[in-house]
VMD Tcl script that draws the C-alpha trace (Angstrom):
set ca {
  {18.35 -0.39 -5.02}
  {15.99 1.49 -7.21}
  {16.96 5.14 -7.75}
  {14.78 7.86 -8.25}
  {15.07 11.21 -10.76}
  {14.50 14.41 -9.22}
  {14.04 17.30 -11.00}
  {15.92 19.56 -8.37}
  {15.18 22.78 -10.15}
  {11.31 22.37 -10.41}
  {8.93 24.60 -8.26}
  {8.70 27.27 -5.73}
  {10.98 26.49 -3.34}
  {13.23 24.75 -5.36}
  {16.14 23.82 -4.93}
  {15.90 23.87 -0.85}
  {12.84 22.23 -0.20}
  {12.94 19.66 -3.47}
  {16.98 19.22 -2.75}
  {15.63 18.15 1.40}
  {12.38 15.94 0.46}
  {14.43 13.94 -1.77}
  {16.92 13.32 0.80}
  {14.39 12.50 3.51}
  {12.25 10.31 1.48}
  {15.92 8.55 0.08}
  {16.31 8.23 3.82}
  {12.92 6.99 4.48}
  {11.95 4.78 2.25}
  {15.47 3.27 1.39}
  {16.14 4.29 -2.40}
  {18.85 6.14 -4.49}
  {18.37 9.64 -6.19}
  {19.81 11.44 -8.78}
  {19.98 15.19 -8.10}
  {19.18 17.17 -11.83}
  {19.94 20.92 -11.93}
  {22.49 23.30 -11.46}
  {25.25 21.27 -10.05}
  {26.53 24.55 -7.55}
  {22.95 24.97 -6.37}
  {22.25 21.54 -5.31}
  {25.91 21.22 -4.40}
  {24.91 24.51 -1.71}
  {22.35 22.92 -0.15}
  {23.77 19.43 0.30}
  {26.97 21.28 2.22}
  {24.19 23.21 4.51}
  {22.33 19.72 4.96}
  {25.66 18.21 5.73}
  {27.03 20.88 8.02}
  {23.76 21.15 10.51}
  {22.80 17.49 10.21}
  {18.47 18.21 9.64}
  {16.33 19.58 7.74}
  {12.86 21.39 9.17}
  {9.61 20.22 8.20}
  {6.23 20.91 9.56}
  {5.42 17.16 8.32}
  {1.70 18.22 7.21}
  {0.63 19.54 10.29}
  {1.35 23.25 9.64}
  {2.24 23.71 13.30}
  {5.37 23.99 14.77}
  {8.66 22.99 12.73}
  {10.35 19.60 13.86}
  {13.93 18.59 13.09}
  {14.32 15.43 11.16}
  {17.81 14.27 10.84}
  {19.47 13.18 7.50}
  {22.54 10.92 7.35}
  {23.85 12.05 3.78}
  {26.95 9.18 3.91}
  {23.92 6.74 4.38}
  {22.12 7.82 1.38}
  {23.09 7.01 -2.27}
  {22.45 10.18 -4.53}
  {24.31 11.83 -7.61}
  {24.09 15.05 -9.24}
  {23.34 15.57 -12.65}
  {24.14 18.40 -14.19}
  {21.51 20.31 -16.29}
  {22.49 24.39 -16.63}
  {18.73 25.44 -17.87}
  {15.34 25.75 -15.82}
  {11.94 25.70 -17.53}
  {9.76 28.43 -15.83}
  {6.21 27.99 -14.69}
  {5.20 30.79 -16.94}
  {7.07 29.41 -20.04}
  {5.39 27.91 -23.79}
  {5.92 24.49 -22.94}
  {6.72 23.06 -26.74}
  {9.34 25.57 -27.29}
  {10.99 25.28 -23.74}
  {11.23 21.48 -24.00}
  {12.94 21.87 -27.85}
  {14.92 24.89 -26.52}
  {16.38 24.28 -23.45}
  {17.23 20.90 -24.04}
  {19.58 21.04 -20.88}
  {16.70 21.89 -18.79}
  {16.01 20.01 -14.96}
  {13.11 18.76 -16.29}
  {14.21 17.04 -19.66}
  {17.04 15.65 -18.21}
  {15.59 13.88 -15.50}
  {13.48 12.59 -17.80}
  {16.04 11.65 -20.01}
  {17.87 9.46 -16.43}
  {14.46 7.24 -16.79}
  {14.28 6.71 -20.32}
  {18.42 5.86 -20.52}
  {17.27 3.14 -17.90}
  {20.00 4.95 -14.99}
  {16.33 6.01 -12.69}
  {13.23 3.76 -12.45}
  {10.89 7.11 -12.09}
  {11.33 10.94 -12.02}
  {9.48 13.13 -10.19}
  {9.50 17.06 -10.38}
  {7.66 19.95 -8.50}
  {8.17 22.22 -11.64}
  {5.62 23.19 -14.75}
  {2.99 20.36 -14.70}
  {3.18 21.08 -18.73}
  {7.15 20.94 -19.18}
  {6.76 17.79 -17.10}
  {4.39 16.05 -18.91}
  {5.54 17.06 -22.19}
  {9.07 15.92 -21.35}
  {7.51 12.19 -20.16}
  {5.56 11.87 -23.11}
  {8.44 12.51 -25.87}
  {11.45 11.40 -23.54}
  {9.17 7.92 -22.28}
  {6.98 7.70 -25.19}
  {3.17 6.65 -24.60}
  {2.06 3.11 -23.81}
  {0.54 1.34 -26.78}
  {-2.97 2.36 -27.51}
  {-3.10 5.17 -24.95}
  {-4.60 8.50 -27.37}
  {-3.27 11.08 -24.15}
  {-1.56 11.02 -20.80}
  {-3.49 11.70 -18.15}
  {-3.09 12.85 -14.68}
  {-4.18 10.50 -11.69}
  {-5.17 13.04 -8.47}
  {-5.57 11.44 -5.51}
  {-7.81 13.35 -2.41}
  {-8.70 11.81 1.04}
  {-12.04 10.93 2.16}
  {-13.43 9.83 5.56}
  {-12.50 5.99 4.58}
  {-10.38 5.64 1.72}
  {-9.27 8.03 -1.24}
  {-10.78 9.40 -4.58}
  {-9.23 9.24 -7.74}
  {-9.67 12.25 -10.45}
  {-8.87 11.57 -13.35}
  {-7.63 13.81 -15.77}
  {-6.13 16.48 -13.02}
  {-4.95 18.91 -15.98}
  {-3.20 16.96 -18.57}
  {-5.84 17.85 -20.91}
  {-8.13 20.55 -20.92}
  {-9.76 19.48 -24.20}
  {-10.58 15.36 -24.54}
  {-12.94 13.27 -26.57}
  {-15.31 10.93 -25.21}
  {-12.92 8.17 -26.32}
  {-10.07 9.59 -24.50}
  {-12.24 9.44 -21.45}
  {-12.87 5.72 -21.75}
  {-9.14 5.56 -21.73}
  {-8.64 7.92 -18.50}
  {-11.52 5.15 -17.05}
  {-9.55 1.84 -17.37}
  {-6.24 3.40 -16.35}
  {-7.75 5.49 -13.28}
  {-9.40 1.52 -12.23}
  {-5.34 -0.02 -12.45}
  {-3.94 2.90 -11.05}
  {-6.73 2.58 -8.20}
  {-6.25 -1.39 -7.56}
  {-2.56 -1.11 -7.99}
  {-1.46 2.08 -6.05}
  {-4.19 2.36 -3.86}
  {-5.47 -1.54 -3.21}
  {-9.02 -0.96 -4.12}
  {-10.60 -4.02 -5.61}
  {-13.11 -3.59 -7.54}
  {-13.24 0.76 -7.74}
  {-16.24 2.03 -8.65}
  {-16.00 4.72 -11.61}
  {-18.20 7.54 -12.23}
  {-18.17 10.56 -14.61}
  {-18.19 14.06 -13.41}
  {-21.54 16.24 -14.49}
  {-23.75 18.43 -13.16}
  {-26.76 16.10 -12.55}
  {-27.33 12.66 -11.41}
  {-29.61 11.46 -13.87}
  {-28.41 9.49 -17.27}
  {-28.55 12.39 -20.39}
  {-27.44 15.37 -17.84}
  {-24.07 17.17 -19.05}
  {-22.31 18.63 -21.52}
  {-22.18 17.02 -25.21}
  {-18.76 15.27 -23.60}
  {-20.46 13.99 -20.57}
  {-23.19 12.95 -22.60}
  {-21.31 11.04 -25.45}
  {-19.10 9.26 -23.28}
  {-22.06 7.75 -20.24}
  {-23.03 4.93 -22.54}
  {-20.10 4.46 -23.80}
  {-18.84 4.11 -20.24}
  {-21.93 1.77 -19.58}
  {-21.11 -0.42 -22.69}
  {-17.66 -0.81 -20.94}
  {-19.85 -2.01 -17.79}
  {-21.74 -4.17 -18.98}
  {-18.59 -5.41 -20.65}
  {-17.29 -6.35 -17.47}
  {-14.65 -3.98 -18.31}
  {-15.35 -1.15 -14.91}
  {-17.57 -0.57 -12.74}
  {-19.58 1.90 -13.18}
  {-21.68 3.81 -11.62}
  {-22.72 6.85 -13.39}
  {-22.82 11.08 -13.28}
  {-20.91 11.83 -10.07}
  {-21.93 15.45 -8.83}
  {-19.79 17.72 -7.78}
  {-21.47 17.21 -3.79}
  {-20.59 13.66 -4.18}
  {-17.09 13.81 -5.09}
  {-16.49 13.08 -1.41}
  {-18.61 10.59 -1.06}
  {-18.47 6.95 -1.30}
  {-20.68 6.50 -4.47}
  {-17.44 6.27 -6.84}
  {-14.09 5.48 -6.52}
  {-12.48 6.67 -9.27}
  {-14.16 10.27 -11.09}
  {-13.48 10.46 -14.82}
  {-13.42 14.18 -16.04}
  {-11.44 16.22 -19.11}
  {-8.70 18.21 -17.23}
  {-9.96 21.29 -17.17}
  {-12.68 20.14 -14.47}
  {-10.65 17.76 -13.09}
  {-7.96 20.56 -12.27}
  {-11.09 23.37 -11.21}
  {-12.13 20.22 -8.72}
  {-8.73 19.85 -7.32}
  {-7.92 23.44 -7.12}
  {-11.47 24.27 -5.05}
  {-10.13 21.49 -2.94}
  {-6.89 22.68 -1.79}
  {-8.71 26.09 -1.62}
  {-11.60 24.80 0.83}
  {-8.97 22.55 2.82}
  {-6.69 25.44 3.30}
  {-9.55 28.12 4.73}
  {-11.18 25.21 7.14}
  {-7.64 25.39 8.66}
  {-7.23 28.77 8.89}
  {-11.06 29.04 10.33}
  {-9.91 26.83 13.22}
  {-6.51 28.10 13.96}
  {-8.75 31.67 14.24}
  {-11.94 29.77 15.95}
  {-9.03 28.98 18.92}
  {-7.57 31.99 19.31}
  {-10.81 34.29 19.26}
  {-10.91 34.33 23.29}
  {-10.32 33.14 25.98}
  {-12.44 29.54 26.03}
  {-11.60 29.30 22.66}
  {-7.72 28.87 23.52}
  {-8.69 26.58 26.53}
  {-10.58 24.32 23.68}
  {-7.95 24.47 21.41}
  {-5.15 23.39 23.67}
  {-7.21 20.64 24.94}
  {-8.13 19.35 20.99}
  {-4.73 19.82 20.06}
  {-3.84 16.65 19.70}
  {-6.99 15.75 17.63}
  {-6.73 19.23 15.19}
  {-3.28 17.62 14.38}
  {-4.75 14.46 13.65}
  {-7.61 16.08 11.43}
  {-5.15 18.47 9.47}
  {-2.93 15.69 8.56}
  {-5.45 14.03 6.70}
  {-7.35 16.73 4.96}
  {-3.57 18.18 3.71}
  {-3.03 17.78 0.38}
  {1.13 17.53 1.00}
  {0.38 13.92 2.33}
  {-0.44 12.86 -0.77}
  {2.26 14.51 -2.13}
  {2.50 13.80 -6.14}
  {0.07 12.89 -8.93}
  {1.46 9.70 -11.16}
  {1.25 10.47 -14.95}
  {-0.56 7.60 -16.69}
  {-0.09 6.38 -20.06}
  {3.13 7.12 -20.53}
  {5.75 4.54 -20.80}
  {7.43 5.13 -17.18}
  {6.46 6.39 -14.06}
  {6.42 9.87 -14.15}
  {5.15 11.77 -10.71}
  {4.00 15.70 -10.84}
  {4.22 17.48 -7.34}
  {2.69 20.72 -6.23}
  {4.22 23.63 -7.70}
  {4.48 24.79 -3.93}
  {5.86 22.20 -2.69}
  {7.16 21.98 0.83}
  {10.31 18.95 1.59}
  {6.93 17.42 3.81}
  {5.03 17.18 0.23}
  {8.18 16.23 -2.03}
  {8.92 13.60 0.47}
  {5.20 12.04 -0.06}
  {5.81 12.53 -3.77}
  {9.06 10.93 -3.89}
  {6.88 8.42 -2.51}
  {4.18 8.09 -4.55}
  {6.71 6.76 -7.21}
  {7.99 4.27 -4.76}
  {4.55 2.86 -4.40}
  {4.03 2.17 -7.82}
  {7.51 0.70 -8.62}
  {6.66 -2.99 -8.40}
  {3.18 -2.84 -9.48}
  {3.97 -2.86 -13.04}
  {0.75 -0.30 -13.26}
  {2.34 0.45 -17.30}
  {1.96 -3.19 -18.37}
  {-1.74 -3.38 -16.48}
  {-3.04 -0.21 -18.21}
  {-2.14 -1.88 -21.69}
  {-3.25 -4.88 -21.03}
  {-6.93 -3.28 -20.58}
  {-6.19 -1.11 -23.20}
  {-5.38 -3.54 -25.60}
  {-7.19 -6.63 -24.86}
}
mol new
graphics top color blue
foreach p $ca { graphics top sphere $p radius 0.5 }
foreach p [lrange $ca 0 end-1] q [lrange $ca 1 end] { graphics top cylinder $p $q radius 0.2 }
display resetview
């Protein structure tokens, strides 16, 4: 049985919420965890878990709360002590070399002793990926890690790619993010032959910044290569679209892009919820499109997705939402187990490297 890290101390709502989507997606998808934090915390909430038999989850339709039952003498989980906490507000190089007892690092630490097959956490995105890259080490030939962000679409999903790893890259770098966002798409996502584009502010070949505009033909050489596919500047308008599969971008865009998106998916909710209950035919509407508003919300929410893999470093290494609910660790937990047989690291250096 492969067995999972989880950094129990990591994010908003840790450790209820990370401490129950662990368990349910243990439950769910039929793998072992180890528990990292303060053993008396984690220890609390198991006993609650344990005592009431569920845990409450809106399961990514923000309606009403539904009780799914956890078995804990089914499940195979440990607890690993760590006494420390990196904060989301913390310098990430001195917390990692500081608090070397910290959730994060020693999570990390369960992977790269060969105990876990991936770690997750819900904590800094910086602590996290600083802790992968010196605890895991990078994959030969990879310059940076970078952070694979997947977002639905009315077919199939979008890769972004770097999601915030990075704020400042090189066009090199880029053609690195490129050939690991195309395994991570064919491998995690089953696309076969994803289309890559670059992300710029105008269609046309030469539009951009100086980054955009270094790396396009270097990107095209790598085309004609037969290395991608590409396809060119990818506007922000057709991020959504089906013109590219897989959007390369330095992590400071990449992050702006996914931020906007959670924003804009998070207000067309609310405008319905309020479109419904504005009078009278609205609430006669909305109880008869129930069913198909649930439908709709589930697949524009962000929590279904759950976790954004890591590449380039030497392990599988999954970032969740700072604010993540148990419905969103759950799909994060799960976003590792996707990627556990795919052997994504030995792909990405394979195109790296050949």
């Amino acid at each position: 049985m492969a067995r999972i890290a989880i950094d129990a101390m990591g994010g908003d709502y840790a450790p209820r919420k990370i401490v129950e989507g662990s368990l349910w997606a243990a439950q769910e998808y039929g793998v072992g965890l180890e528990l990292v934090g303060r053993q008396e915390d984690i220890q609390k909430e198991l006993d609650h878990i344990r005592s009431v038999g569920y845990i409450l989850s809106d399961c990514g339709t923000k309606g009403r709360q539904r009780k799914i039952k956890i078995d804990l003498d089914k499940i195979d989980y440990v607890i690993t002590h760590a006494s420390e906490v990196i904060g989301m507000g913390e310098a990430v190089g001195q917390s990692i070399r500081r608090k070397k007892d910290s959730s994060i690092v020693a999570a990390v630490n369960a992977v790269a002793q060969g105990r876990c097959e991936a770690v997750v956490s819900a904590g800094s995105t910086g602590a996290a990926m600083a802790a992968s890259l010196f605890g895991l080490g990078r994959i030969h030939g990879i310059t940076r890690p970078a952070i694979a962000v997947t977002l639905p679409r009315m077919d199939k999903p979008v890769v972004i790619i770097d999601g915030g790893a990075n704020s400042d890259c090189t066009p090199g770098m880029l053609t690195q993010f490129a050939e690991m966002g195309v395994a991570y798409a064919k491998l995690s996502l089953g696309m076969d032959d994803p289309k890559v584009g670059i992300l710029s502010i105008g269609e046309e070949e030469g539009k951009g910044n100086e980054l955009v505009k270094e790396t396009y033909p270097m990107l095209k050489q790598m085309h004609e290569d037969g290395k991608i596919n590409f396809v060119g500047n990818i506007e922000g308008k057709e991020v959504f679209k089906d013109k590219a599969d897989v959007i390369v971008s330095d992590g400071f865009s990449g992050n702006i892009v996914l931020k906007v998106t959670e924003s804009c998916s998070l207000m067309l909710i609310k405008m319905i919820k309020n479109e419904f209950k504005s009078d009278i035919f609205g609430c006669i509407i909305g109880i008869l499109a129930k069913p198909f508003v649930k439908r709709l919300l589930r697949r524009i929410n962000w929590e279904g997705f759950g976790g954004m893999l890591l590449l380039g470093v030497n392990g599988i290494s999954v970032i969740a939402h700072g604010r993540s609910s148990a419905y969103a660790m759950k799909n994060a937990v799960g976003a590792a187990v996707r990627v556990l047989n795919k052997d994504i690291n030995t792909k990405i250096s394979e195109s790296i490297n050949r």
